[in-house]
C-alpha positions as CSV (number, residue, x, y, z in Angstrom):
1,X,0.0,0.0,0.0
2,X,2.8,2.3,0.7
3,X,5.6,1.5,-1.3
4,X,9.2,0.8,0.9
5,X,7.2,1.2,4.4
6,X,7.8,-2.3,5.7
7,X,11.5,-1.6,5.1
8,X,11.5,2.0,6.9
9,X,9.7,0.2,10.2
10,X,11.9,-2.3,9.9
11,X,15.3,-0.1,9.8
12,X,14.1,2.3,12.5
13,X,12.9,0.1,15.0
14,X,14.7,-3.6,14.2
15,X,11.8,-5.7,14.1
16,X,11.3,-7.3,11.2
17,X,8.3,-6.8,9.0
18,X,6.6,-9.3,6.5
19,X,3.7,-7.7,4.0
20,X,0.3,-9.8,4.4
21,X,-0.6,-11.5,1.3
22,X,-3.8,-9.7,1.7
23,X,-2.5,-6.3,2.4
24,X,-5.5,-4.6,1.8
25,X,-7.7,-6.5,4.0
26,X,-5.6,-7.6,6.6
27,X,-7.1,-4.9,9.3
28,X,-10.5,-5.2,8.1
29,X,-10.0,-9.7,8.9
30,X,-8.5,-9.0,12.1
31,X,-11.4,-6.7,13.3
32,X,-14.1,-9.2,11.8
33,X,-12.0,-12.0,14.1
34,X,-12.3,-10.2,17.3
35,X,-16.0,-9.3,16.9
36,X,-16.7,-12.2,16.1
37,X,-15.1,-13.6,19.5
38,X,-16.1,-10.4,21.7
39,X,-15.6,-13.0,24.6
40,X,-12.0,-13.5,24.1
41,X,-11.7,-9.7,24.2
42,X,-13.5,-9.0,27.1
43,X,-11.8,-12.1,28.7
44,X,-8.4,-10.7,27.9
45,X,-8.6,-7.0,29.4
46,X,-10.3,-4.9,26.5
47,X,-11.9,-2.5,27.7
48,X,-14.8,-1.7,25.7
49,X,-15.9,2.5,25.9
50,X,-18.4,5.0,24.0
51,X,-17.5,8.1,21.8
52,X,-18.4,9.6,24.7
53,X,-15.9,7.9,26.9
54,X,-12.9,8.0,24.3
């Protein structure tokens, strides 16, 4: 999505990055996943908050 950012993360902070086959999507899948398991979230410390809140 943004051409040479993996490598730029990757010098300036030494972790190594790897770009998701599905680049494009990955966030949107990973959000699905937890919703779809709210009770692992709320199980594992995530707090959940309003607009209002934030």
């Amino acid at each position: 999505l943004l051409w040479g950012m993996d490598k730029l993360v990757e010098n300036e902070t030494g972790i190594e990055t790897k770009i998701a086959e599905d680049a494009m999507y990955s966030t949107v899948n990973g959000a699905a996943a937890a919703i779809n398991d709210i009770e692992y979230l709320t199980n594992n410390g995530y707090t959940f908050q309003t607009v209002r809140e934030v």
